[in-house]
C-alpha positions as CSV (number, residue, x, y, z in Angstrom):
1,X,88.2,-33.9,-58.7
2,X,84.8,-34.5,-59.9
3,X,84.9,-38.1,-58.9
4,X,86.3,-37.4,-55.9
5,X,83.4,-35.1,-54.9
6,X,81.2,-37.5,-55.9
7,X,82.6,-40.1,-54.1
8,X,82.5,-38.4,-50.7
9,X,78.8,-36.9,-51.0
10,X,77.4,-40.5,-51.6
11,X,79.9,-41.7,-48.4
12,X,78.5,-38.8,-46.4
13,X,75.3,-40.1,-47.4
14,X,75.8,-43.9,-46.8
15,X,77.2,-43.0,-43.1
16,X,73.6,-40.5,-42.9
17,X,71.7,-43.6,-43.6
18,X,73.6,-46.0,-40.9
19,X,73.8,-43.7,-38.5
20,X,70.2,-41.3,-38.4
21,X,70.1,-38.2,-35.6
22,X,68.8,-39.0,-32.3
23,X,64.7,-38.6,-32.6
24,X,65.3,-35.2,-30.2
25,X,67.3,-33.9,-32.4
26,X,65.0,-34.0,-35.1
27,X,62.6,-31.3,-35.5
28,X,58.7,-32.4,-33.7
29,X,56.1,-33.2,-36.1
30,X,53.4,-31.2,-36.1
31,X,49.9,-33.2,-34.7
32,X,47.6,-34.3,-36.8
33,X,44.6,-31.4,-37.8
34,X,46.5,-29.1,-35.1
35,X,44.9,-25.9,-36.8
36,X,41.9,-26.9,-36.8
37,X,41.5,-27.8,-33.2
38,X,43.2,-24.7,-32.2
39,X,41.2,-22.3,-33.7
40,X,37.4,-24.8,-32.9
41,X,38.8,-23.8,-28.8
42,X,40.0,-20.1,-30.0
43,X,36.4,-20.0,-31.4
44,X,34.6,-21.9,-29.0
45,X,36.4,-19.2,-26.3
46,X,35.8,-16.3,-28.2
47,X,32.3,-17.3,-28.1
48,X,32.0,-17.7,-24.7
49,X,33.5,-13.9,-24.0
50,X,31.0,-12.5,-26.0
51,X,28.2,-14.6,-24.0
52,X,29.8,-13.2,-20.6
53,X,29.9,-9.5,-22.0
54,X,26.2,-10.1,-23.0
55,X,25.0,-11.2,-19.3
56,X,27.6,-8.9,-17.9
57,X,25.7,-5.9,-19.6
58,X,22.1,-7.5,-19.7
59,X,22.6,-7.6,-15.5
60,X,23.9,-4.1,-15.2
61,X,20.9,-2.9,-17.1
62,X,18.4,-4.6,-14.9
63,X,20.3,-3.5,-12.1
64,X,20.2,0.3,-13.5
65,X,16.1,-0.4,-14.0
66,X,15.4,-1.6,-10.7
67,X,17.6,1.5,-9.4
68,X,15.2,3.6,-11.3
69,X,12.4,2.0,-9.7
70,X,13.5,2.5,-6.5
71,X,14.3,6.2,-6.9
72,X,10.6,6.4,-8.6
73,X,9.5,5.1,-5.4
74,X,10.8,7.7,-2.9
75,X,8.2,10.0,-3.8
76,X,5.3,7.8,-3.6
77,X,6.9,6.8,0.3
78,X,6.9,10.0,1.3
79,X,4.2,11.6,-0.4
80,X,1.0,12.0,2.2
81,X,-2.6,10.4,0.8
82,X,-3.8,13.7,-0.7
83,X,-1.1,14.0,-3.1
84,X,-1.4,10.6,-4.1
85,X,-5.0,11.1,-4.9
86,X,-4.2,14.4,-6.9
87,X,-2.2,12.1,-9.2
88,X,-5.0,9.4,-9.3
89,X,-7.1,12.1,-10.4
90,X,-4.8,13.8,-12.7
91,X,-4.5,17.1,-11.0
92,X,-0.9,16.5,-10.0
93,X,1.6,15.3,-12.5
94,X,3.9,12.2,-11.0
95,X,6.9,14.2,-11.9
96,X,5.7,16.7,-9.8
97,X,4.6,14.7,-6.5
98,X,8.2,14.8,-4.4
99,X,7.3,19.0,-4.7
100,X,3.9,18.5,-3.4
101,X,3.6,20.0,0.0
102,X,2.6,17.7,2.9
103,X,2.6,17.6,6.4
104,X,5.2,16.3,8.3
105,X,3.4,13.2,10.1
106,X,2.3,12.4,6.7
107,X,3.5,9.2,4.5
108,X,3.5,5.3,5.1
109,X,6.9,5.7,7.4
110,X,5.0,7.9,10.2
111,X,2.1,6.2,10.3
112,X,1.4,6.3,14.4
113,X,2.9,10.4,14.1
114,X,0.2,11.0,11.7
115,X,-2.7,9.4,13.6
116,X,-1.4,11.6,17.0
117,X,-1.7,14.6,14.2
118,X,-5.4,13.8,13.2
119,X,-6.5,13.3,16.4
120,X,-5.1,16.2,17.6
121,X,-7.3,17.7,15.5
122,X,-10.4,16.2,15.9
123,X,-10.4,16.0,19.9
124,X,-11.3,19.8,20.2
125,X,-14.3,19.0,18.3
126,X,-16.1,15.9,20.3
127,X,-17.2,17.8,22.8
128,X,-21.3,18.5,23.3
129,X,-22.5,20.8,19.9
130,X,-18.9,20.0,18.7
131,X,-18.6,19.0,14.8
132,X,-17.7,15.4,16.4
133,X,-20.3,15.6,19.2
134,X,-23.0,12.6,19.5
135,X,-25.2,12.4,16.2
136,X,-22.9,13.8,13.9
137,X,-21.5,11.7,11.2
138,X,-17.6,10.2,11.1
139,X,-15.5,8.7,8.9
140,X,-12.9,5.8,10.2
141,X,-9.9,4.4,8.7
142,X,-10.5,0.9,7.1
143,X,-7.7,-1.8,8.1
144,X,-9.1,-4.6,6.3
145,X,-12.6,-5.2,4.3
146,X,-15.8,-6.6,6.3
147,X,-16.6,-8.9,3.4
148,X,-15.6,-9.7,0.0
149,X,-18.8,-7.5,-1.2
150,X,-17.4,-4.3,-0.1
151,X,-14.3,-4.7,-2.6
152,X,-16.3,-3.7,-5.1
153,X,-16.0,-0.1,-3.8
154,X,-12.3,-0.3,-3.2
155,X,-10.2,2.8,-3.7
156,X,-7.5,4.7,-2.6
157,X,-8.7,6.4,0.7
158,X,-11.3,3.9,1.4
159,X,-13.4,4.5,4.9
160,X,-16.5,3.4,6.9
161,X,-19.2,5.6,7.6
162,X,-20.1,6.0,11.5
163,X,-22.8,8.1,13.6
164,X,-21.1,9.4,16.5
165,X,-23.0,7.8,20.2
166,X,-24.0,10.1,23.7
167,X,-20.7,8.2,25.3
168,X,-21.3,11.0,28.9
169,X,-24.7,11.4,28.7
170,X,-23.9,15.5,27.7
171,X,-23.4,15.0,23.8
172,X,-19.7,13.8,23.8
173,X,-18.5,10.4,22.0
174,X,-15.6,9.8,23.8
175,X,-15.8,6.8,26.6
176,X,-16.2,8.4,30.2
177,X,-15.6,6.2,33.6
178,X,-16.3,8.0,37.1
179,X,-17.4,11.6,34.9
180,X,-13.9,11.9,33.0
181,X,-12.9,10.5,30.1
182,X,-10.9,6.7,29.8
183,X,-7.4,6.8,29.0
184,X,-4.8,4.3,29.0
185,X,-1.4,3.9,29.9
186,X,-0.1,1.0,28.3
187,X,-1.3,-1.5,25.7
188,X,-4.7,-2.5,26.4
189,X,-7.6,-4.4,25.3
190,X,-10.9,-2.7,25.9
191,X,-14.5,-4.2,24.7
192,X,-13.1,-6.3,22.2
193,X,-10.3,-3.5,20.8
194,X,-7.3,-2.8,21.7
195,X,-5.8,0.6,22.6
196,X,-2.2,2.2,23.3
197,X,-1.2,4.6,25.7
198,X,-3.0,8.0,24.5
199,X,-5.6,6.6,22.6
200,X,-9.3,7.3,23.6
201,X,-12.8,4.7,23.2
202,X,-15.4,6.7,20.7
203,X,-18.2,5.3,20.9
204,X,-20.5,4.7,17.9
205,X,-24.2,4.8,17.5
206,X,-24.5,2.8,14.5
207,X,-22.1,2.3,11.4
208,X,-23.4,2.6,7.3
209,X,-22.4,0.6,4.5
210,X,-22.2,1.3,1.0
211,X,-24.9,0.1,-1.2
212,X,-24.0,-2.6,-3.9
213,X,-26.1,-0.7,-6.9
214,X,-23.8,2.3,-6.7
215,X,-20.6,2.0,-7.9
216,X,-19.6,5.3,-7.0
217,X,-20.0,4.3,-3.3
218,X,-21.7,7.2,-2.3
219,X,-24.6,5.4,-1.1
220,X,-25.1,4.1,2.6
221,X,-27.9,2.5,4.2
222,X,-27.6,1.7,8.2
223,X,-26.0,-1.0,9.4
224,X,-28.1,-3.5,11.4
225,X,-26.1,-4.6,14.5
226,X,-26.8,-7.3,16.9
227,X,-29.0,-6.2,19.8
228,X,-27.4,-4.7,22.5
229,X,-24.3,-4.7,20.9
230,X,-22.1,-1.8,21.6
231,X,-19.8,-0.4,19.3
232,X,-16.8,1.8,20.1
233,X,-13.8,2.6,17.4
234,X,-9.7,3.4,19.1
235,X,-9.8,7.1,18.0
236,X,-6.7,7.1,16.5
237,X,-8.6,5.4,13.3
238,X,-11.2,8.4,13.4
239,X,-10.0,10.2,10.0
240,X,-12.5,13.2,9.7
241,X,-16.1,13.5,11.6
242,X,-18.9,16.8,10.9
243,X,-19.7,16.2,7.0
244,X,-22.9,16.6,6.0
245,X,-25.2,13.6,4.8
246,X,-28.2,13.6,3.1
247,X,-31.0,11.2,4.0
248,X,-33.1,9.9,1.6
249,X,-36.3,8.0,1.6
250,X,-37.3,5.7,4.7
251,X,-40.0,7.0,7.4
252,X,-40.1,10.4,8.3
253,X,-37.6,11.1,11.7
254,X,-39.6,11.6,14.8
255,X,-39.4,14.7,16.6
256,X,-37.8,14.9,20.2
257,X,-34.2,14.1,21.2
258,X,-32.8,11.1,19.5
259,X,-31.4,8.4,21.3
260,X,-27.4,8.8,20.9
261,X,-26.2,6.0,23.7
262,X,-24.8,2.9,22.4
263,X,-25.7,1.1,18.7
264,X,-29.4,1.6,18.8
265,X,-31.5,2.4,15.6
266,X,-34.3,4.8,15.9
267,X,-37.6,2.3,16.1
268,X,-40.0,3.0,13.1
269,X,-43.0,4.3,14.6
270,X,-46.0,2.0,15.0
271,X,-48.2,2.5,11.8
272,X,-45.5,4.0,9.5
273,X,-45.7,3.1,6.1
274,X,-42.0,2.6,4.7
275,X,-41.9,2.9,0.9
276,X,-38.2,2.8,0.7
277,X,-35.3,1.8,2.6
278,X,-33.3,5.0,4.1
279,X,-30.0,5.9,2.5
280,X,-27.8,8.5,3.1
281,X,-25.2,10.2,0.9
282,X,-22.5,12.4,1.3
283,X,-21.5,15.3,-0.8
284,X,-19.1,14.3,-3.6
285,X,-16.5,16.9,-2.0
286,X,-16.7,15.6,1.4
287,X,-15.8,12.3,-0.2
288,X,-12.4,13.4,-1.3
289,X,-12.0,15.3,1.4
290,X,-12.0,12.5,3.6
291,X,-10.7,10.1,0.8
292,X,-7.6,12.6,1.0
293,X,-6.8,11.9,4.8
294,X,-7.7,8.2,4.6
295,X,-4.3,5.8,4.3
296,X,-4.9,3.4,1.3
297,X,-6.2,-0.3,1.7
């Protein structure tokens, strides 16, 4: 039996050997270094998900920053110029500003509503003996700088400095044609400025500049126009007129009425001796004061 056994395992085996399984029968051979390619692209993909989660999460955070910015900035858009300058001088903390009461036509957004507003205000006064009436002093929203020199003096609420003219001959700046004052009706340009409908010419005596040796710019000296030159501002740039300013120096002013009509410059009396040049200078309240009402540069 043993034989027999034998004899048909090494058959079984001789008819294995001529006659092998089809190759798709055998089981597939695994490739050459197949673990170690798959897991270099498991890796190489696992890397690259953490590199997407990382941008993924480093966008959302500058997208929640710039959010915060934004809401940061709704305050300062809708705050009006005197809050903004309580900040800059730390009487009003910034967490505080969106609270801080200001008038309606006040903020960047109502610029034109807020102008209508001032001037409202101001008109009553630019009549004869008015607090705006010819001679008094003015301050006028700056737009852009004269020169590069008057950066220096650059701040939040920055203004010019005007002397209100004798526009009607009675004491009032405002432009008069025919005994009644000029008005317009539609965009217009008018001696070199232009005006919309409801804004009035001011005119101006004579503007002041800032002095370059103080760099509080308190300090104004008179401007020296061109002769003959006649100078008129849109009143809806007029920010404040009536403060006080207090001359220094320069030739003592003649007496008698003072000539108000136009840009002229009192004439220095024949055989004055000038020691100085004359300045004038505002009070250091009437400077934020006006400051406060003043748009920023």
């Amino acid at each position: 039996a043993d034989k027999g056994d034998a004899a048909c395992a090494k058959e079984a085996r001789s008819h294995w050997l001529r006659s092998p399984p089809a190759a798709e029968q055998l089981p597939p051979s695994p490739p050459q270094n197949a673990f170690t390619h798959l897991t270099a692209v498991q890796l190489a993909r696992s890397r690259v998900g953490k590199l997407e989660d990382t941008l993924a999460a480093a966008k959302a955070a500058v997208e929640a920053e710039e959010a915060k910015q934004r809401a940061a900035m709704v305050p300062l858009m809708a705050a009006c110029d005197a809050a903004l300058l309580n900040v800059q001088n730390g009487r009003l903390e910034m967490d505080k500003l969106q609270a801080a009461p200001c008038s309606a036509a006040a903020g960047i957004g109502n610029r034109k509503k807020r102008a209508e507003s001032l001037w409202a205000e101001i008109k009553p006064k630019m009549k004869a003996g008015g607090a705006g009436s010819a001679g008094k002093f003015a301050a006028v929203q700056v737009r852009e700088l004269w020169s590069d020199e008057e950066r220096v003096h650059l701040r939040p609420g920055h203004f010019w400095v005007c002397e209100l003219g004798d526009a009607d001959g009675k004491g009032s700046p405002i432009m008069h044609r025919d005994g009644s004052p000029i008005t317009f009706e539609k965009r217009t340009q008018f001696e070199g400025s232009r005006f919309e409908k409801g804004d009035f010419a001011i005119l101006i005596r004579r503007y002041l500049n800032r002095t370059a040796d103080d760099a509080q710019g308190l300090t104004f000296v008179p401007w020296q126009e061109s002769a003959g030159e006649t100078l008129i501002v849109n009143s809806s740039e007029l920010r404040y007129v009536g403060f006080n300013m207090t001359r220094l120096g320069g030739p003592p002013q003649p007496a008698g009425k003072r000539a108000m009509r136009g840009a002229r410059l009192l004439a220095v009396p024949a055989g004055t001796s000038v020691t100085q040049p004359v300045k004038y200078v505002p009070g250091l309240k009437d400077d934020e004061r006006i400051r406060a009402v003043c748009e920023t540069t």
